[in-house]
C-alpha positions in Angstrom: 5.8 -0.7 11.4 2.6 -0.3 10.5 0.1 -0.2 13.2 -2.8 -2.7 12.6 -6.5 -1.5 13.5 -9.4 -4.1 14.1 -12.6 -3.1 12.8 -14.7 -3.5 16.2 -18.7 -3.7 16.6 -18.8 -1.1 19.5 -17.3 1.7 17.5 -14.1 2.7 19.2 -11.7 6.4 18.5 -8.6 5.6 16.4 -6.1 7.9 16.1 -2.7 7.8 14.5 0.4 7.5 16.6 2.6 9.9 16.0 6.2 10.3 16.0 8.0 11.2 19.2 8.9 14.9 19.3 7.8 15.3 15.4 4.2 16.8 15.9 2.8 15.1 12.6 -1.0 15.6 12.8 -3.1 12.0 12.0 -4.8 12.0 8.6 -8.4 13.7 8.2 -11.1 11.1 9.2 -12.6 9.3 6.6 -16.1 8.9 5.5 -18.3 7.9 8.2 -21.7 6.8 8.2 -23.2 6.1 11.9 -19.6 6.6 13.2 -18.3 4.0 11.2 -15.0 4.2 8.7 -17.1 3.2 5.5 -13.5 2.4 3.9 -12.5 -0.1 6.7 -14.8 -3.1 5.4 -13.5 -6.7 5.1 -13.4 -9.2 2.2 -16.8 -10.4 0.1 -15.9 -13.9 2.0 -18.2 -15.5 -0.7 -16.2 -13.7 -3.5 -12.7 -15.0 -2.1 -11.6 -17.8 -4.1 -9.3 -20.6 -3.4 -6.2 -19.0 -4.1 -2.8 -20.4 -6.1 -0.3 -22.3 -4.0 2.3 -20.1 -4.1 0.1 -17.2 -3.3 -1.3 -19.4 -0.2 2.6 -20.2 1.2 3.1 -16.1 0.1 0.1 -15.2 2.8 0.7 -17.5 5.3 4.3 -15.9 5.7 2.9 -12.6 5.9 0.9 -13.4 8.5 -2.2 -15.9 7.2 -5.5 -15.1 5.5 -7.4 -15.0 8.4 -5.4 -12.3 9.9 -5.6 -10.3 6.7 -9.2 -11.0 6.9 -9.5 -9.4 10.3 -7.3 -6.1 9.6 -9.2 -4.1 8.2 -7.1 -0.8 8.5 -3.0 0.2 8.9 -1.9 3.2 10.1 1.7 4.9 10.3 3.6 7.7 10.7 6.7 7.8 8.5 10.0 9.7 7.7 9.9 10.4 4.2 12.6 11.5 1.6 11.3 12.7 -1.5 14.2 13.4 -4.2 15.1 15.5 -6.9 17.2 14.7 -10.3 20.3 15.9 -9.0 20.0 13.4 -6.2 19.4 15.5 -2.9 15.8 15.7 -1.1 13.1 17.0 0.3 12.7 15.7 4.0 9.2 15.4 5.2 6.8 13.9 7.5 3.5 11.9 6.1 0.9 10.2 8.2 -0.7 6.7 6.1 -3.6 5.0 6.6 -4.2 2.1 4.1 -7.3 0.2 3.1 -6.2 -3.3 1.9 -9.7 -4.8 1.1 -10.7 -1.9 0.0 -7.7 -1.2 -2.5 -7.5 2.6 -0.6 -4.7 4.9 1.1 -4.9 8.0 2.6 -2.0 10.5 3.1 -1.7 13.4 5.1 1.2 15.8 4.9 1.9 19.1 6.6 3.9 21.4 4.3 4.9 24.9 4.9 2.4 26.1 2.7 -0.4 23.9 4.1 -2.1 20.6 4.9 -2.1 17.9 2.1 -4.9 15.1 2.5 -4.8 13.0 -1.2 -6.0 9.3 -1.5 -6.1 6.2 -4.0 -8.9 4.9 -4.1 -10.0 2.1 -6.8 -7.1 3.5 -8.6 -8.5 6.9 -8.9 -6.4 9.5 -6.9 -7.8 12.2 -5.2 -7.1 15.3 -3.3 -8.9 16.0 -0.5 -7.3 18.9 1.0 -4.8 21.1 0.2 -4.1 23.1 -2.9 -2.0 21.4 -5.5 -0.2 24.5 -6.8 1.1 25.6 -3.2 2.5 22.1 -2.8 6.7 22.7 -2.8 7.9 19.1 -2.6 9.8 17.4 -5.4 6.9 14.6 -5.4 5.3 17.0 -8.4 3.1 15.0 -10.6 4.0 11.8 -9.3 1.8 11.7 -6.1 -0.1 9.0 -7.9 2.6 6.8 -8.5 4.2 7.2 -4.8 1.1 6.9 -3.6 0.3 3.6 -5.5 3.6 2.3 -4.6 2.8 1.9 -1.2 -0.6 1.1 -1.5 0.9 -2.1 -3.2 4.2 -3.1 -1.5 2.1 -3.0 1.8 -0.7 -5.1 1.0 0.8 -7.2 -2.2 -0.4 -10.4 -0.4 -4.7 -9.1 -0.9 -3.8 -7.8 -4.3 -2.9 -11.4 -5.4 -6.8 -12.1 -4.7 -8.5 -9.8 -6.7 -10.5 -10.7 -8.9 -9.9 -8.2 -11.6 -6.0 -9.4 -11.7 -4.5 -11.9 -14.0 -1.7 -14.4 -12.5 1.2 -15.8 -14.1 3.7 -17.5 -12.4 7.3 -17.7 -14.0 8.7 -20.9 -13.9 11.9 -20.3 -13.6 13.1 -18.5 -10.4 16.0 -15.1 -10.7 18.7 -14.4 -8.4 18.8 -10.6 -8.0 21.7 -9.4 -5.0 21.9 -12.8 -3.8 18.4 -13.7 -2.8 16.5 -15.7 -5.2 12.3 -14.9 -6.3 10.2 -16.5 -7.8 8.4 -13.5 -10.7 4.7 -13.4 -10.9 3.4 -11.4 -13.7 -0.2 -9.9 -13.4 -2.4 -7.7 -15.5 -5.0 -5.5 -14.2 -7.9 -5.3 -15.3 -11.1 -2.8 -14.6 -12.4 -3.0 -10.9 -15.6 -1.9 -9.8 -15.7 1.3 -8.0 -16.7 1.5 -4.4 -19.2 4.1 -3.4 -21.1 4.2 -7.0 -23.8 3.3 -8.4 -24.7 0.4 -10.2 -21.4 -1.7 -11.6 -19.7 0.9 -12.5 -16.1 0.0 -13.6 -12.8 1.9 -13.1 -9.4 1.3 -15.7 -6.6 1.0 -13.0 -4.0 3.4 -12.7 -1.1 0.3 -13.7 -1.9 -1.9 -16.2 0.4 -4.5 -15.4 2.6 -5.6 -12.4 5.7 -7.8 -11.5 5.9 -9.1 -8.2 9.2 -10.8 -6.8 8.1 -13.7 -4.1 11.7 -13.9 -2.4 12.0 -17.3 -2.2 13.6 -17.1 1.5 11.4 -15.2 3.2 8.3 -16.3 1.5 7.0 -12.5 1.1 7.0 -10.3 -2.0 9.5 -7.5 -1.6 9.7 -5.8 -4.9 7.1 -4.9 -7.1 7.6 -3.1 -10.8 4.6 -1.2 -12.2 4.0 -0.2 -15.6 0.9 1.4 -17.3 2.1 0.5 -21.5 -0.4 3.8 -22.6 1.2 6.4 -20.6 4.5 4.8 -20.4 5.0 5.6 -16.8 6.8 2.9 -14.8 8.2 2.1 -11.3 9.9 -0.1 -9.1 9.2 -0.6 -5.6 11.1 -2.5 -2.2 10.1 -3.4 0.9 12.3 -3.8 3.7 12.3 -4.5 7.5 9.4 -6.9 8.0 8.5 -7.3 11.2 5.2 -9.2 12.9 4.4 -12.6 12.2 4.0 -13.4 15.7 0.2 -14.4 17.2 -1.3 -13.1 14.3 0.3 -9.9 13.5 0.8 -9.4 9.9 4.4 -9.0 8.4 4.3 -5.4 6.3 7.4 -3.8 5.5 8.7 -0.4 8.0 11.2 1.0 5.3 9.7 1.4 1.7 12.0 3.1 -1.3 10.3 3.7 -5.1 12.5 4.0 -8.0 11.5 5.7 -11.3 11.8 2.5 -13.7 11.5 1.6 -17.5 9.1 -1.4 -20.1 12.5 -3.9 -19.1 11.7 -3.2 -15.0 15.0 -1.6 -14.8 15.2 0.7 -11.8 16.4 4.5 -12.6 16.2 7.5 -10.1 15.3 7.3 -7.1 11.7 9.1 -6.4 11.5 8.4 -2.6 12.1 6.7 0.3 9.7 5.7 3.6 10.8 5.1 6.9 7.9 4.0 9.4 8.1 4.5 12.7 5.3 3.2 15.1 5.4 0.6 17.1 3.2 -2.7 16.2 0.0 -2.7 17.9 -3.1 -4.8 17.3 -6.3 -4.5 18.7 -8.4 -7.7 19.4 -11.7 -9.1 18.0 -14.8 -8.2 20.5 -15.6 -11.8 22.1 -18.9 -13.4 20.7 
Protein backbone atom coordinates (compact mmCIF):
# COMPACT_ATOMS: atom_id res chain seq x y z
CA UNK A 1 0.00 0.00 0.00
CA UNK A 2 0.72 3.24 -0.34
CA UNK A 3 2.47 4.81 2.50
CA UNK A 4 0.74 8.06 3.73
CA UNK A 5 3.00 11.17 4.80
CA UNK A 6 1.57 14.06 7.12
CA UNK A 7 2.72 17.29 6.23
CA UNK A 8 4.22 18.35 9.84
CA UNK A 9 5.16 22.10 11.12
CA UNK A 10 8.66 21.00 12.46
CA UNK A 11 9.90 19.84 9.16
CA UNK A 12 10.77 16.21 9.44
CA UNK A 13 13.26 13.73 6.70
CA UNK A 14 10.95 11.48 4.55
CA UNK A 15 12.29 8.96 2.75
CA UNK A 16 10.77 6.16 0.68
CA UNK A 17 10.65 2.68 1.99
CA UNK A 18 12.01 0.45 -0.09
CA UNK A 19 11.55 -2.98 -1.05
CA UNK A 20 13.18 -5.75 0.97
CA UNK A 21 16.29 -7.09 -0.87
CA UNK A 22 15.33 -4.88 -4.13
CA UNK A 23 17.71 -1.86 -3.63
CA UNK A 24 15.19 0.72 -5.44
CA UNK A 25 16.55 4.16 -4.66
CA UNK A 26 13.56 6.84 -3.26
CA UNK A 27 12.63 9.45 -5.91
CA UNK A 28 14.79 12.74 -6.22
CA UNK A 29 13.51 15.33 -3.60
CA UNK A 30 11.22 17.73 -4.77
CA UNK A 31 11.22 21.46 -4.79
CA UNK A 32 11.95 22.79 -1.52
CA UNK A 33 11.71 26.14 -0.23
CA UNK A 34 13.00 26.59 3.58
CA UNK A 35 13.07 22.76 3.75
CA UNK A 36 9.71 22.37 2.82
CA UNK A 37 8.04 19.96 -0.13
CA UNK A 38 6.43 22.97 -1.97
CA UNK A 39 4.22 20.18 -3.79
CA UNK A 40 2.88 18.73 -0.39
CA UNK A 41 0.26 21.60 0.31
CA UNK A 42 -3.42 20.87 1.35
CA UNK A 43 -6.76 21.89 -0.05
CA UNK A 44 -7.91 25.85 -0.61
CA UNK A 45 -10.41 24.86 2.44
CA UNK A 46 -12.42 28.03 1.27
CA UNK A 47 -12.40 26.73 -2.38
CA UNK A 48 -13.81 23.20 -1.32
CA UNK A 49 -17.37 23.04 -2.03
CA UNK A 50 -20.02 20.98 -0.67
CA UNK A 51 -19.61 18.01 -2.68
CA UNK A 52 -22.49 15.59 -4.53
CA UNK A 53 -23.88 12.76 -2.38
CA UNK A 54 -22.57 10.10 -4.00
CA UNK A 55 -19.15 11.63 -4.10
CA UNK A 56 -19.53 12.25 -0.17
CA UNK A 57 -20.66 8.34 0.59
CA UNK A 58 -17.54 7.69 -2.27
CA UNK A 59 -14.98 9.65 0.25
CA UNK A 60 -16.17 8.54 3.30
CA UNK A 61 -15.38 4.84 2.16
CA UNK A 62 -12.10 5.74 1.14
CA UNK A 63 -11.27 6.94 4.25
CA UNK A 64 -13.30 10.57 4.90
CA UNK A 65 -12.53 14.08 3.77
CA UNK A 66 -10.79 15.09 6.67
CA UNK A 67 -8.26 12.40 6.35
CA UNK A 68 -7.75 13.36 2.65
CA UNK A 69 -7.45 16.71 3.97
CA UNK A 70 -4.56 15.85 6.26
CA UNK A 71 -2.48 13.56 3.66
CA UNK A 72 -0.82 15.57 1.91
CA UNK A 73 1.72 13.16 0.29
CA UNK A 74 1.87 9.03 -0.76
CA UNK A 75 4.73 7.24 -1.27
CA UNK A 76 5.52 3.58 -2.57
CA UNK A 77 7.68 1.39 -3.93
CA UNK A 78 6.19 -0.98 -6.59
CA UNK A 79 6.80 -4.07 -8.85
CA UNK A 80 6.01 -3.01 -12.14
CA UNK A 81 5.31 -4.93 -15.44
CA UNK A 82 5.44 -2.92 -18.37
CA UNK A 83 4.32 -5.04 -21.68
CA UNK A 84 4.90 -5.28 -25.19
CA UNK A 85 2.32 -6.20 -28.27
CA UNK A 86 3.21 -9.63 -28.25
CA UNK A 87 2.18 -9.96 -24.66
CA UNK A 88 5.49 -10.54 -22.58
CA UNK A 89 7.21 -7.65 -20.33
CA UNK A 90 9.50 -5.64 -19.19
CA UNK A 91 10.00 -6.28 -15.33
CA UNK A 92 11.01 -3.21 -13.34
CA UNK A 93 11.17 -1.46 -10.21
CA UNK A 94 9.56 2.35 -9.76
CA UNK A 95 9.54 4.37 -6.63
CA UNK A 96 5.96 6.85 -6.55
CA UNK A 97 5.28 9.73 -4.73
CA UNK A 98 1.86 11.34 -5.46
CA UNK A 99 0.57 14.75 -4.79
CA UNK A 100 -3.37 14.49 -4.54
CA UNK A 101 -4.17 18.21 -3.81
CA UNK A 102 -1.79 19.09 -5.80
CA UNK A 103 -2.88 16.91 -8.92
CA UNK A 104 1.16 15.76 -9.02
CA UNK A 105 3.25 12.34 -9.21
CA UNK A 106 6.67 11.78 -9.30
CA UNK A 107 8.40 8.53 -10.58
CA UNK A 108 11.68 7.34 -10.18
CA UNK A 109 13.08 4.37 -12.06
CA UNK A 110 16.59 2.87 -12.22
CA UNK A 111 17.17 1.40 -15.66
CA UNK A 112 20.29 -0.15 -17.00
CA UNK A 113 21.08 2.68 -18.88
CA UNK A 114 20.28 5.22 -16.11
CA UNK A 115 18.11 7.00 -13.52
CA UNK A 116 14.58 8.06 -14.73
CA UNK A 117 12.93 11.02 -12.53
CA UNK A 118 9.52 12.21 -14.80
CA UNK A 119 6.44 13.88 -13.17
CA UNK A 120 2.73 15.02 -13.94
CA UNK A 121 2.19 17.90 -12.85
CA UNK A 122 -1.15 20.04 -13.65
CA UNK A 123 -1.32 17.71 -16.49
CA UNK A 124 1.94 18.71 -18.00
CA UNK A 125 4.54 15.79 -17.92
CA UNK A 126 7.89 16.30 -17.33
CA UNK A 127 11.29 14.78 -17.24
CA UNK A 128 13.46 15.50 -14.72
CA UNK A 129 16.20 13.22 -15.04
CA UNK A 130 17.24 10.84 -17.25
CA UNK A 131 17.64 10.88 -20.98
CA UNK A 132 14.59 9.90 -22.93
CA UNK A 133 16.46 8.13 -25.82
CA UNK A 134 18.52 5.72 -23.48
CA UNK A 135 15.25 4.74 -21.86
CA UNK A 136 14.80 0.68 -23.04
CA UNK A 137 11.43 -0.09 -21.49
CA UNK A 138 8.33 -0.95 -23.58
CA UNK A 139 6.60 2.16 -21.75
CA UNK A 140 7.88 4.33 -25.05
CA UNK A 141 5.68 7.22 -25.62
CA UNK A 142 3.19 6.33 -23.18
CA UNK A 143 4.89 7.52 -19.97
CA UNK A 144 2.21 10.21 -19.86
CA UNK A 145 -0.59 8.05 -19.94
CA UNK A 146 0.91 5.42 -17.33
CA UNK A 147 1.77 7.98 -15.43
CA UNK A 148 -1.73 9.77 -15.44
CA UNK A 149 -3.27 6.45 -14.76
CA UNK A 150 -2.02 6.23 -11.48
CA UNK A 151 -2.08 9.66 -10.63
CA UNK A 152 -5.94 9.06 -11.01
CA UNK A 153 -6.95 5.62 -9.74
CA UNK A 154 -4.98 6.54 -6.50
CA UNK A 155 -6.55 9.77 -5.69
CA UNK A 156 -10.07 9.55 -7.79
CA UNK A 157 -11.89 10.44 -4.60
CA UNK A 158 -9.90 14.54 -4.65
CA UNK A 159 -10.37 14.57 -8.38
CA UNK A 160 -14.18 14.40 -7.94
CA UNK A 161 -13.63 17.96 -6.11
CA UNK A 162 -12.02 19.96 -8.58
CA UNK A 163 -13.25 22.56 -9.62
CA UNK A 164 -12.28 22.50 -13.24
CA UNK A 165 -14.23 19.05 -13.63
CA UNK A 166 -17.72 18.57 -14.76
CA UNK A 167 -20.00 15.77 -12.95
CA UNK A 168 -22.53 13.56 -14.33
CA UNK A 169 -23.99 10.99 -12.67
CA UNK A 170 -25.60 8.00 -14.75
CA UNK A 171 -28.73 7.01 -13.47
CA UNK A 172 -28.78 3.86 -14.24
CA UNK A 173 -26.21 1.51 -12.50
CA UNK A 174 -23.98 -1.56 -14.89
CA UNK A 175 -23.08 -4.83 -13.83
CA UNK A 176 -19.53 -5.46 -15.19
CA UNK A 177 -18.00 -9.28 -13.71
CA UNK A 178 -20.57 -9.39 -11.25
CA UNK A 179 -20.08 -6.33 -9.19
CA UNK A 180 -22.43 -3.56 -9.92
CA UNK A 181 -21.24 0.65 -10.39
CA UNK A 182 -22.68 3.31 -10.55
CA UNK A 183 -20.83 5.55 -13.95
CA UNK A 184 -19.92 9.08 -13.46
CA UNK A 185 -19.01 10.93 -16.39
CA UNK A 186 -16.72 14.04 -16.11
CA UNK A 187 -15.12 16.50 -18.48
CA UNK A 188 -12.05 18.34 -17.70
CA UNK A 189 -11.57 21.43 -18.17
CA UNK A 190 -8.37 23.95 -17.93
CA UNK A 191 -6.74 24.09 -14.44
CA UNK A 192 -4.61 26.72 -13.26
CA UNK A 193 -1.10 25.86 -13.16
CA UNK A 194 0.83 25.76 -9.88
CA UNK A 195 4.08 27.57 -9.63
CA UNK A 196 3.15 30.36 -12.42
CA UNK A 197 2.48 33.50 -12.65
CA UNK A 198 -0.59 35.14 -12.71
CA UNK A 199 -3.84 32.67 -13.65
CA UNK A 200 -2.27 31.01 -15.97
CA UNK A 201 -4.33 28.08 -17.33
CA UNK A 202 -3.24 24.61 -18.43
CA UNK A 203 -5.53 22.21 -21.16
CA UNK A 204 -5.40 18.72 -19.30
CA UNK A 205 -3.80 15.90 -20.62
CA UNK A 206 -7.59 13.87 -20.74
CA UNK A 207 -10.35 15.54 -21.81
CA UNK A 208 -12.84 13.50 -20.39
CA UNK A 209 -13.18 10.59 -17.75
CA UNK A 210 -15.51 7.65 -16.67
CA UNK A 211 -15.28 6.65 -13.25
CA UNK A 212 -16.99 3.32 -11.96
CA UNK A 213 -18.26 3.86 -8.07
CA UNK A 214 -18.57 0.01 -7.28
CA UNK A 215 -21.56 -0.01 -5.67
CA UNK A 216 -20.30 -2.61 -2.89
CA UNK A 217 -17.44 -1.21 -1.79
CA UNK A 218 -18.35 2.30 -2.16
CA UNK A 219 -14.91 3.26 -3.92
CA UNK A 220 -14.13 3.92 -7.61
CA UNK A 221 -12.04 1.11 -9.00
CA UNK A 222 -11.98 1.69 -12.71
CA UNK A 223 -11.47 4.68 -14.40
CA UNK A 224 -11.44 5.07 -18.63
CA UNK A 225 -9.60 8.10 -20.01
CA UNK A 226 -10.02 9.57 -23.30
CA UNK A 227 -8.57 12.87 -24.80
CA UNK A 228 -11.29 13.06 -28.29
CA UNK A 229 -8.18 15.40 -30.15
CA UNK A 230 -5.51 12.97 -30.02
CA UNK A 231 -7.53 9.98 -29.79
CA UNK A 232 -5.57 8.39 -27.13
CA UNK A 233 -7.50 6.40 -24.57
CA UNK A 234 -7.15 4.13 -21.47
CA UNK A 235 -8.62 2.12 -18.99
CA UNK A 236 -7.47 1.77 -15.51
CA UNK A 237 -8.31 -0.78 -12.15
CA UNK A 238 -7.57 -0.65 -8.83
CA UNK A 239 -7.35 -3.56 -6.70
CA UNK A 240 -6.43 -4.57 -3.11
CA UNK A 241 -7.73 -1.72 -0.97
CA UNK A 242 -6.52 -1.71 2.18
CA UNK A 243 -6.77 1.08 5.23
CA UNK A 244 -9.92 2.45 6.33
CA UNK A 245 -9.09 1.87 9.84
CA UNK A 246 -8.49 5.21 12.40
CA UNK A 247 -8.15 7.30 9.62
CA UNK A 248 -5.99 5.68 7.17
CA UNK A 249 -7.14 6.15 3.63
CA UNK A 250 -8.21 3.19 1.38
CA UNK A 251 -5.84 3.48 -1.99
CA UNK A 252 -5.52 0.55 -4.08
CA UNK A 253 -1.80 -1.79 -3.73
CA UNK A 254 -2.12 -3.49 -7.22
CA UNK A 255 -2.95 -1.09 -10.24
CA UNK A 256 -3.13 -2.54 -14.09
CA UNK A 257 -3.74 0.05 -17.32
CA UNK A 258 -5.14 -1.13 -20.41
CA UNK A 259 -4.77 0.55 -23.76
CA UNK A 260 -8.59 1.33 -24.54
CA UNK A 261 -10.86 2.81 -27.36
CA UNK A 262 -14.04 6.25 -27.77
CA UNK A 263 -16.59 2.99 -26.44
CA UNK A 264 -14.20 2.51 -23.04
CA UNK A 265 -13.43 -0.93 -24.36
CA UNK A 266 -10.27 -2.24 -22.73
CA UNK A 267 -7.51 -3.54 -25.42
CA UNK A 268 -3.78 -4.45 -24.56
CA UNK A 269 -2.57 -4.46 -21.71
CA UNK A 270 0.18 -1.51 -21.09
CA UNK A 271 1.14 -2.28 -17.45
CA UNK A 272 0.69 -3.55 -14.30
CA UNK A 273 1.67 -2.13 -10.46
CA UNK A 274 2.22 -4.06 -7.63
CA UNK A 275 2.88 -1.95 -4.28
CA UNK A 276 4.66 -3.13 -1.70
CA UNK A 277 5.03 -1.00 1.55
CA UNK A 278 3.54 -1.39 4.44
CA UNK A 279 0.77 1.33 5.59
CA UNK A 280 2.18 3.78 7.77
CA UNK A 281 0.80 7.21 8.88
CA UNK A 282 2.41 9.79 10.61
CA UNK A 283 0.34 11.93 13.05
CA UNK A 284 -0.73 15.62 13.26
CA UNK A 285 1.83 17.76 15.67
CA UNK A 286 -0.57 18.48 18.83
CA UNK A 287 -1.74 22.17 19.07
Amino acid sequence: MFTTVIRRIVVVALAVVTLAGCGQQAAQDPPQAGGEDMLAAGPDREALSVPADYVATMLEASGGLSSWMQHKRLQADGVVKLYRPDGSFYLTEHALVVYPWSAAIRITANEPRGKFVWQMLDGRYEILQGDAPLDISPLGGSFQAYTSAILEIVTAPVRLLEESTELYREPTPVRINGQWYQRITARFGPRKARGGQGATLVDPYWTDGLYFLNRGAGLIDMVWLGNATTKEYILVRGYDYGGGEDGALRVPSKVEIFRSDADGVAGERLAQLDVRNKPQRRPLPKS
